[in-house]
Every structure is written in structure tokens, then in C-alpha cells.
C-alpha positions in Angstrom: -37.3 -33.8 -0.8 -35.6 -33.2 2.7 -35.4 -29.3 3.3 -32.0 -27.7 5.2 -31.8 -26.4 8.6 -29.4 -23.4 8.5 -27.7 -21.8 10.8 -26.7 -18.2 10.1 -24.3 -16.7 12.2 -23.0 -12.9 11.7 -20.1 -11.6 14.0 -19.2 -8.5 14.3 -16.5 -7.1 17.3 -18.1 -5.9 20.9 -18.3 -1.8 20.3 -18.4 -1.4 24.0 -16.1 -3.7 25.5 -12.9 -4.9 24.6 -12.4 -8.9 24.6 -15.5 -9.9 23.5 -17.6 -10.4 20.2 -21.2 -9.9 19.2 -22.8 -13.0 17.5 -26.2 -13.2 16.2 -28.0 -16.1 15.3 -30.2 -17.0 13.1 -31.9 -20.4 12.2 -34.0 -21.0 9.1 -36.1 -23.8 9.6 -37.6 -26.1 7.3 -41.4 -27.4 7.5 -41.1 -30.9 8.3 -38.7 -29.8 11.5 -41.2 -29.2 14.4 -38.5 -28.8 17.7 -35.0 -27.3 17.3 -32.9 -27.3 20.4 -29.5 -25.4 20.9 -26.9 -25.6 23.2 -24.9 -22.4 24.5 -21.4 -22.5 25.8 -21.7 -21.6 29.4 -18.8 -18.7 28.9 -21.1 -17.6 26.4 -23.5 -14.3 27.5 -27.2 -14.5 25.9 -28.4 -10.9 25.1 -31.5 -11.4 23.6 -33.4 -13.8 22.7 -36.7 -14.7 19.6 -38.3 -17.4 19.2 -37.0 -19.8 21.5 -37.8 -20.9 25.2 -35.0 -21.1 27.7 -35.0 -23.7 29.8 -35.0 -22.8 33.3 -31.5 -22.5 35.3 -29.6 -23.5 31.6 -27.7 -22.2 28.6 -31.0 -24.4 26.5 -32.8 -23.1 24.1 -35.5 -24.4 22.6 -38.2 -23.9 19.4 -41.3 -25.8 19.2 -43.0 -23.7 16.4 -44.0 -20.1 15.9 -41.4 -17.9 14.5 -40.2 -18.7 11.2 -36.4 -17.5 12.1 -36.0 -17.7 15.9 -32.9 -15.5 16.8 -29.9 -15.9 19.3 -28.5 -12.4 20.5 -25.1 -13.5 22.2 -21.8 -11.8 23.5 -18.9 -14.4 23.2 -15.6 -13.8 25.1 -12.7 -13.8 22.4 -10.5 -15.8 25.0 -12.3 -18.6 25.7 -11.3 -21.5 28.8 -9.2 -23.8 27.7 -7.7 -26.7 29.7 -3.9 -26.9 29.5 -3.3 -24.1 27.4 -0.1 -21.9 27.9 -0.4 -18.4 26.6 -3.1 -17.0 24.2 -4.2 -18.1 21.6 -7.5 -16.0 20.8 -7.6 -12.2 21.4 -9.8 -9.2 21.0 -7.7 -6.2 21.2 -10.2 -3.6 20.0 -8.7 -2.8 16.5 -8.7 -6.1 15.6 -9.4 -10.2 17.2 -8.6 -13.5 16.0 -11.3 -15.9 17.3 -12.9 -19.0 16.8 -17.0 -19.0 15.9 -19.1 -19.7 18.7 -20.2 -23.4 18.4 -23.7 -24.0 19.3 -24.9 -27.9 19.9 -27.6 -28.5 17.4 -30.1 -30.9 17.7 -33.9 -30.9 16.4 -36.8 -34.0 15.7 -38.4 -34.0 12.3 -40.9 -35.6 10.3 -40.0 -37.8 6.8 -37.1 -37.5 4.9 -34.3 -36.1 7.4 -32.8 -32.2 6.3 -29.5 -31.7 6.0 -27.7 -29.2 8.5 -25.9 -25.9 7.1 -23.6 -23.4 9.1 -23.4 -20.3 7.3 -20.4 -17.3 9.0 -20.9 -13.7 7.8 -18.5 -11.2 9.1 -20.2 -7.7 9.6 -17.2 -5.9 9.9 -13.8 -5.8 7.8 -12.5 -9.4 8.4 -12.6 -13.1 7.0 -14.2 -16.5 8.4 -12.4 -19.8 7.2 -15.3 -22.0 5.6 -16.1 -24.0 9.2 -15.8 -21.0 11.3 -12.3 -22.8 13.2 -10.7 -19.2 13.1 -12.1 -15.5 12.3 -10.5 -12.1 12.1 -11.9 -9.0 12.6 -10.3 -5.7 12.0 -8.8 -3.9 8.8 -6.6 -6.3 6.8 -5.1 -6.8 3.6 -5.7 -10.0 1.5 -2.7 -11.6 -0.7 -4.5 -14.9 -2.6 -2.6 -18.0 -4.4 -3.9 -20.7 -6.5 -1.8 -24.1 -6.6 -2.5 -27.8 -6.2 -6.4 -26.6 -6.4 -6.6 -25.0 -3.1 -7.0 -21.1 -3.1 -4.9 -20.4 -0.6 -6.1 -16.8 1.9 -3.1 -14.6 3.1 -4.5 -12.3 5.9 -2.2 -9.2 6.9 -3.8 -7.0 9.3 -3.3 -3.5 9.3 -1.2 -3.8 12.8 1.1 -6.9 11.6 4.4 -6.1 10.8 5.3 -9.1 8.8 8.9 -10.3 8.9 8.5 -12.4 5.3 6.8 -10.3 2.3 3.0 -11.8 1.4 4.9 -12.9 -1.6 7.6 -15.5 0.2 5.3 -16.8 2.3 2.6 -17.4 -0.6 5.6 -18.7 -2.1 6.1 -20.9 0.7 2.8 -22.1 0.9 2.1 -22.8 -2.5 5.6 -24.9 -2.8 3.8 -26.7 0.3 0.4 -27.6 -1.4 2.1 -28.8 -4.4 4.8 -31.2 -3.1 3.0 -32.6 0.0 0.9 -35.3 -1.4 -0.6 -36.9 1.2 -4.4 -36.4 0.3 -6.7 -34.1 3.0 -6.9 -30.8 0.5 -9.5 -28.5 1.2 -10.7 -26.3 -1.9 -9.1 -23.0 0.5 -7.1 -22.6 3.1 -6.9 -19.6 5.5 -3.8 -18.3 7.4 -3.5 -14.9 9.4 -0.4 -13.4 10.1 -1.1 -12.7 14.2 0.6 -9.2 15.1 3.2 -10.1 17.8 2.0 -6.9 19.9 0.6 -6.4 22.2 -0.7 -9.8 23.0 0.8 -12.6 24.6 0.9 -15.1 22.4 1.8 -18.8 23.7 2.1 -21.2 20.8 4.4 -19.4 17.6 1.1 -20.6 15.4 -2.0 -22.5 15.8 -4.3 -24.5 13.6 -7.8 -24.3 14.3 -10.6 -25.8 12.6 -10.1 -27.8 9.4 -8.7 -25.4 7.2 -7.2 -22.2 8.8 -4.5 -21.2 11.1 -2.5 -18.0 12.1 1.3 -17.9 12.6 3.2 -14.9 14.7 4.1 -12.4 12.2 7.8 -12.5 13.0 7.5 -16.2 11.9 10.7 -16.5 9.3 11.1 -19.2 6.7 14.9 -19.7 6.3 14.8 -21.8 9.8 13.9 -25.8 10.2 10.3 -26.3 11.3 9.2 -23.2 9.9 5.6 -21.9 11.3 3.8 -21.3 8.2 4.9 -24.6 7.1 3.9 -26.7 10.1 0.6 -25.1 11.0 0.1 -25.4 6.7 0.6 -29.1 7.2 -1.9 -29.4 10.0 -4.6 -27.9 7.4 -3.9 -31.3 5.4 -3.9 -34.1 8.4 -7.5 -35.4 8.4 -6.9 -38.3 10.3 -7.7 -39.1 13.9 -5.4 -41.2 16.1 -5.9 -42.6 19.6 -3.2 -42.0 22.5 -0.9 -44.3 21.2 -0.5 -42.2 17.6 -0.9 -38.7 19.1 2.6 -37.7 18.8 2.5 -38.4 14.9 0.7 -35.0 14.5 3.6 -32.9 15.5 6.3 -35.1 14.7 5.1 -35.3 10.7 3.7 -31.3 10.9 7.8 -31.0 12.5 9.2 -33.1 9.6 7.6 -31.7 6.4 7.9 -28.1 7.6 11.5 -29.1 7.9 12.0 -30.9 4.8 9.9 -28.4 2.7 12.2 -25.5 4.1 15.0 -27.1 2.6 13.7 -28.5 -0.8 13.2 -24.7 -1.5 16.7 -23.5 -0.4 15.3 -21.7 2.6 17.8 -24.4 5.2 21.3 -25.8 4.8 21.5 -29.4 4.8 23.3 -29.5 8.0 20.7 -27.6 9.5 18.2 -30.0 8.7 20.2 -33.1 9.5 20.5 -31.4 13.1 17.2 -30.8 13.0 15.5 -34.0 12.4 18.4 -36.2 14.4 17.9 -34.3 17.8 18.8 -36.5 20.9 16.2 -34.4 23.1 13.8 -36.6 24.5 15.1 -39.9 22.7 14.6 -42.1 25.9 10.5 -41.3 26.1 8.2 -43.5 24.9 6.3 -42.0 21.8 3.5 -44.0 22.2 2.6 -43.6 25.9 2.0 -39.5 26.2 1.3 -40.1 29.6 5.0 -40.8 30.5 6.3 -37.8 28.3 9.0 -36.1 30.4 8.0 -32.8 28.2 5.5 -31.2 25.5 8.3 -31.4 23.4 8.3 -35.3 23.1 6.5 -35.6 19.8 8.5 -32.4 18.1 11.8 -33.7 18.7 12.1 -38.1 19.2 8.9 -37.9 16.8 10.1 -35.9 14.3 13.1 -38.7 14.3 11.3 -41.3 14.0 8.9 -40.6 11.0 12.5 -39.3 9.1 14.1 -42.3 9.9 10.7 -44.2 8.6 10.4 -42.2 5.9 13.8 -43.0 4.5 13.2 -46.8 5.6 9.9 -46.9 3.3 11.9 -45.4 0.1 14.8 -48.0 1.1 12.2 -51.1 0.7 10.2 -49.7 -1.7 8.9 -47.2 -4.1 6.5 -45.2 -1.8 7.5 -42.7 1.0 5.9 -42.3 4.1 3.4 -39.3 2.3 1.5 -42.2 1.2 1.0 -43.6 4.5 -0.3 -40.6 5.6 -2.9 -40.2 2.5 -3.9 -43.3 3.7 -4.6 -42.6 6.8 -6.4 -39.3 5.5 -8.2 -41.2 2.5 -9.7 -44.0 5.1 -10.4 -41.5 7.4 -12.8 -39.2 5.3 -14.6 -42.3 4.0 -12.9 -42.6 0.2 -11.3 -45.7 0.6 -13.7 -48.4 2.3 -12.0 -51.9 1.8 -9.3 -51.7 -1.0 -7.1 -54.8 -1.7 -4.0 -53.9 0.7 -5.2 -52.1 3.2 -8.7 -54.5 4.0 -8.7 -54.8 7.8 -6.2 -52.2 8.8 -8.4 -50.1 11.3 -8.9 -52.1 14.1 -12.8 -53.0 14.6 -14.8 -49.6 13.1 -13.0 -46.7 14.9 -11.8 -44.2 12.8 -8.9 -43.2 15.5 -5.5 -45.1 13.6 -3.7 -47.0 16.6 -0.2 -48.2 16.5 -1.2 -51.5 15.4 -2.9 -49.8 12.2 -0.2 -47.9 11.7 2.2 -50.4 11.4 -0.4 -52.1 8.5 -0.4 -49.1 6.6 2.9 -48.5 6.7 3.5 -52.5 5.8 1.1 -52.1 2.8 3.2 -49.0 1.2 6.0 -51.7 1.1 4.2 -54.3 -0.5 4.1 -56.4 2.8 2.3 -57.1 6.3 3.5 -57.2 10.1 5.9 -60.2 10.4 6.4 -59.9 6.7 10.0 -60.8 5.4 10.1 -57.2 3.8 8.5 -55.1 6.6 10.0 -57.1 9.7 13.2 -54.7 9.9 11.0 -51.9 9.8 8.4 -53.0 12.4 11.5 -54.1 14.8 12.9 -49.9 14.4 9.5 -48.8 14.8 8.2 -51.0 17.8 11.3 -50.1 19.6 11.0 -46.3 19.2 7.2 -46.2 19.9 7.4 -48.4 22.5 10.5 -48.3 24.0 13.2 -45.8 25.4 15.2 -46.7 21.9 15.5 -44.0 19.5 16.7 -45.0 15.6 20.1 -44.3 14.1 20.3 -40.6 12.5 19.6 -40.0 8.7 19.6 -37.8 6.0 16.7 -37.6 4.9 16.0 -37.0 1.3 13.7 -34.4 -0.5 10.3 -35.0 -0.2 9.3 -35.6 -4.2 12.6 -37.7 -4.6 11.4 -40.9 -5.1 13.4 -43.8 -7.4 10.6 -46.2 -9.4 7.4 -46.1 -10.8 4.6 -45.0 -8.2 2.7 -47.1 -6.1 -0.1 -49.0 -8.0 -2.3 -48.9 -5.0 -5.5 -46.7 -4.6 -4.9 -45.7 -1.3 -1.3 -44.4 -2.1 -2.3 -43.4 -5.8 -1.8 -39.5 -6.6 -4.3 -37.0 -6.4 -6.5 -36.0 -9.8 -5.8 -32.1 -8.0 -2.0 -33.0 -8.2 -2.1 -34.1 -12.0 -3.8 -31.1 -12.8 -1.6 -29.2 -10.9 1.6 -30.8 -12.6 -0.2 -30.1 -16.0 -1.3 -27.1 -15.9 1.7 -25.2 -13.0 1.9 -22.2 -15.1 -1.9 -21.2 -13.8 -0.8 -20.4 -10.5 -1.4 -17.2 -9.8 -1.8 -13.7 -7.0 -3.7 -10.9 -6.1 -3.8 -8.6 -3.4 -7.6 -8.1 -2.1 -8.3 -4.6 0.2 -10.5 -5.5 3.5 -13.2 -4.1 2.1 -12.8 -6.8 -0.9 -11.3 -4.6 -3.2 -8.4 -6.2 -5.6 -5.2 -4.1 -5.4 -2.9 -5.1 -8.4 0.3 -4.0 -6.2 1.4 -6.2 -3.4 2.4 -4.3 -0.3 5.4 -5.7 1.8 5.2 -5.7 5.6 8.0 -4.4 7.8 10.2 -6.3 9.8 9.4 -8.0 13.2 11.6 -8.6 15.6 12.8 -12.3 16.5 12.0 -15.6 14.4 9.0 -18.3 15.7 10.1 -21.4 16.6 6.9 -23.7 18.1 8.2 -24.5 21.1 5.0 -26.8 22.9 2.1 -28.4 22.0 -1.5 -27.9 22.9 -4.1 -30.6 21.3 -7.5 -28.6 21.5 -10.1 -31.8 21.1 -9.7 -33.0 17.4 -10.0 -29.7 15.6 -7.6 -27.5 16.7 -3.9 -27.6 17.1 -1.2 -25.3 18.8 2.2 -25.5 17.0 
């Protein structure tokens, strides 16, 4: 039976400098493992260190045997460098820090049966981790929790936020969100913070970090298009990886569903998001070249177009909607759909990153068709031209999300989630509570003050895969 290597890590804020957060590391090492080897970011400071030998003039760390729980001592800076990013976007301010966990490279040589790998966040202090350590805060908060669509979904309002929404709305908000956007890629929780404007500098309005977490500026509003908590909220459920050529669907569908699920709920007038999703800014670029972009607004504004112009092309020809394109893409991403009937052979050769090409089969599929197919050929001509080209497609009005006319799609890839018949079946279950810091349940619910301003993302900043400015 293969054992698990785990790696515990506790963080707890720096009590002697500000801007920096102590992390201790613990591995627990199973028998058949005889040489661990870790990997230290070189912005990271090693205080201490048990069990392990460093290898000389490096950030390497290695365990041959000996102590059964060799121990990292480190001091991680809460801003981290980060190429190309504007603004900050992780902060220690003293009384409080948002941060991401310190990820340490992991690699080890075994005997038998290989173990499985575990990375286990503890927060010393008052604060919450999301479940792959993608963003932490530290500092004395208030919890406001919402069941719906079976995620739990984690409100964080720090003591210092004054939040422009009440915890309620925006639980609202976000529960509205899980429920209507079915596009696969739920996790069981999702985690967002409510990022106290002051003092810090913020750059992006909100960012998504990890796979299920994100903070938004606590002057973020809901009754505007593209609303923060609904973009970074949509980020949580895109699972997928693209290559160049598909990067600007990220934003553009995050752009488009924060938009649309504003105005399903009442929280946008249907001229504002008609203006919103037909913008002429940047309709001349390219989508599908981001080296040519004349801006970082590219994929927010021609992109957010283009997939509501698709969107309302799909329901035209069909009886699915572009959501199920996009579960898709999530499904055959996270390994649950291997080869069904439609979609065999979309990915081009075995790389998980969707291309333009495989877009265009997925989206042919939903309509019952292939590229060059009678059905899907005035489709592919729009969408070749806009991706490709400096052509942007003719303005819509894009309906509500759920509004779809027929019977579902009878394809596995586009099929709805067991979560979302559940949810449909059992709505009334939905519920809220308000959790202290110290994990105390409150049965009031305590409403922030005002901020000043609204959050519009304004640019975007891919970090790697994971993590995901506006």
C-alpha cells in the first residue's frame, strides 16, 4: 500500500517586520521514500533549517534519511516579483496580508508502489487559506458562508474593509452566479476576500489566484456591467488551459458572464449591457495574436464581443449556448470526458492547451455539426474573421444566460451537472451564517460601511496558469 508524503505548511505574519510572512515547513515522510528534495524560491529567506542538507551556493534542500520530519524555517516576502505586473496585488500591512502560500518544488525517489503527495495550509493566526494555498489572509476578519450549486462559498471581511455591498448582496451575488453558470469546473468551496482599498495600492480591481479563491477591492459594487465579484467568481470555474491563440477567451467570457449575470438579477439596465458587450474599443486587433494587441484591454472589450455575439449564434442554430462549450473545454480538460462521440479528436495531438482550431470543433459540436459543416459554416466565417482578422461582428443583444428554447443537448460533454440537478431540486437548502475569526458562528450578519468609488477591472495580468488579475 503506497504511503503519503505530506507537506505541512503553517503561516503565521512576520512579528518583527512588516511585508513579510513566517512559514514553517514540515514534511512527513513515508518509509519507502529514501531522498526528498525541495526547491526554495530565491525571494524566499531560509531561517532555519532540520533535517535537510543544503546544497552549496543554492536555495536546495535535500533529505537522504535521518529525521523522521525534516523542517523548513522560512521568511517569505508578501509582495513577491512578478513580471509585468502593474500595481499590487499581494500585501502585508501589519494588521493584516493577503498572500499567496510559498510554493516549494517537490521532488523525492522511492522504492515500490509510488506515494501520493499531500499539501496541507494551517494558518497560525486569525485568517483563512483556500484549499491549494492560491490566496491566504491573515489578520482579524469576519466570515459570511453560502451553500448553492454544491459549493460552500467563503466571504472574508477583514476587520479594516469597509465594504461598499453588505456580505448579504454579494453572497447573493455569488450564489445567483454558482447556480446559473453551468459550465462545469465547480470546486466543493470557493474563497473570496474583500481587499480593504487603504492603504495599499492595489493594481488590478480583483484577482484570482489559485484554483478556487480570489479577492475583489472592497468598493467593488454590483449594480455596474462586469461586476468584480462576478468576473474574478467566474475565473474560479474556468479549468481549462488555452495556448496564445485562445488566451483572450479568459477575460472576454470572465467580461461576458459577470455582465450578463449583473443583469439577469436586476443589478444593470439592458442598455447598459448592450453598451457593454458591443464596445467598438479595440475592434480592429486581432484576438488571436496577443502579440499584436494595441492594449491590455484587447480581450475585455473586442473579446467580450465576440463570445456574445457567439453566444447568441450558438442558441440561433441550436439548442445549446456557448456555457456548454466552455464545460467542454473544462470537462476535457480535467480528464472526465476522454473520447465521447462528438467531440473525438477535438484537441489537437495530446495537449491539454485548446487552440483556435479546437475551439472552433467544440463550438461546431454544441451545434450538432463540424468545421465546413452546412450548419456551423456561418458561424466559423464570424468567428475566423474576428479571431483572426481586424473584423469585429455585428452588435447583439444578448439574452439571459438560462434562456434557452428546446430540449437540452443530449451530449455528455454538454450534459448538466448532477450538482446542478440537485441544486434545482433541492434550492430551498441554500443557506448563511456569519463565522467570527476566531471560528465562532455569529447568527447576526454585520453590514460594512461604504467605500468610496466602484471597481471596474481595467487590465489584465496572466500570472502562469493559476492565477489571474481582473
Amino acid at each position: 500500500m503506497a504511503g503519503t508524503l505530506t507537506q505541512n505548511i503553517a503561516l503565521s505574519r512576520a512579528r518583527d517586520e512588516h511585508g513579510y510572512v513566517d512559514a514553517s515547513v514540515v514534511f512527513e515522510i513515508p518509509s519507502n521514500v529514501g531522498r526528498v528534495s525541495v526547491q526554495v524560491p530565491p525571494w524566499t529567506t531560509v531561517d532555519s533549517v532540520r533535517g535537510f542538507d543544503r546544497r552549496s551556493g543554492s536555495q536546495q534542500f535535500v533529505w537522504t534519511g535521518g529525521a523522521s520530519r525534516p523542517t523548513l524555517e522560512l521568511t517569505v516576502p508578501a509582495e513577491k516579483p512578478t513580471l509585468g505586473a502593474a500595481g499590487t496585488t499581494m500585501v502585508d500591512v501589519g494588521e493584516w496580508a493577503i498572500i499567496e502560500a510559498p510554493n516549494l518544488l517537490t521532488q523525492w525517489r522511492h522504492r515500490g508502489e509510488e506515494p501520493t503527495f499531500e499539501r496541507r495550509l494551517v494558518v497560525d493566526d486569525e485568517g483563512i487559506a483556500s484549499s491549494d494555498g492560491g490566496l491566504v489572509y491573515l489578520g482579524p476578519h469576519r466570515e459570511h458562508t453560502r451553500r448553492a450549486a454544491g459549493q460552500r462559498i467563503r466571504l472574508v471581511e477583514p476587520r479594516a474593509a469597509s465594504l461598499r455591498e453588505s456580505p448579504r448582496d454579494i453572497l447573493d451575488a455569488l450564489a445567483h452566479a454558482a447556480r446559473e453558470l453551468r459550465v462545469s469546473g465547480r470546486d466543493e468551496e470557493v474563497v473570496g476576500i474583500a481587499a480593504p482599498t487603504r492603504p495599499v495600492n492595489w493594481g488590478p480591481g480583483g484577482l484570482h489566484a489559485g484554483g478556487n479563491a480570489f479577492w475583489a477591492r472592497d468598493s467593488s459594487r454590483l449594480d455596474k456591467p462586469n461586476s468584480t465579484w462576478i468576473h474574478e467568481y467566474v475565473h474560479t470555474r474556468q479549468e481549462f488551459g488555452t495556448d496564445a491563440s485562445m488566451k483572450w477567451i479568459v477575460e472576454a467570457t470572465a467580461v461576458y458572464y459577470a455582465t450578463q449575470l449583473t443583469y439577469e438579477r436586476g443589478g444593470i439596465s439592458d442598455g447598459q449591457c448592450h453598451a457593454a458587450l458591443n464596445t467598438s474599443t479595440c475592434a480592429t486587433d486581432a484576438l488571436g495574436t496577443p502579440v499584436s494587441w494595441s492594449s491590455a484591454h484587447v480581450p475585455y472589450r473586442k473579446g467580450s464581443r465576440v463570445v456574445s455575439w457567439l453566444d447568441r449564434q450558438i442558441r440561433e442554430y441550436s439548442t445549446a449556448t456557448l456555457a456548454d462549450v466552455l464545460a467542454s473545454m473544462n470537462r476535457l480538460s480535467d480528464g472526465s470526458i476522454t473520447d465521447p462521440p462528438m467531440l473525438s479528436g477535438a484537441l489537437d495531438d495530446d495537449d491539454e492547451a485548446v487552440g483556435f482550431e479546437d475551439f472552433k470543433r467544440l463550438v461546431a459540436a454544441a451545434v450538432g455539426s463540424e468545421p465546413g459543416g452546412r450548419t456551423f459554416r456561418p458561424i466559423e466565417s464570424g468567428l475566423d474573421s474576428a479571431v483572426t482578422s481586424s473584423t469585429v461582428p455585428e452588435a447583439t443583444s444578448p439574452p439571459a444566460v438560462g434562456d434557452v428554447a428546446g430540449e437540452p443537448v443530449a451530449d455528455p460533454a454538454a450534459a448538466t451537472d448532477a450538482t446542478e440537478l440537485l441544486d434545482d431540486a433541492f434550492v430551498e437548502r441554500d443557506g448563511e451564517e456569519v463565522v467570527e475569526g476566531d471560528g465562532r458562528i455569529d447568527e447576526g450578519t454585520v453590514f460594512g460601511d461604504d467605500g468610496d468609488g466602484g471597481s471596474l477591472i481595467e487590465e489584465s495580468d496572466i500570472f502562469g496558469g493559476d492565477r489571474d488579475g481582473g
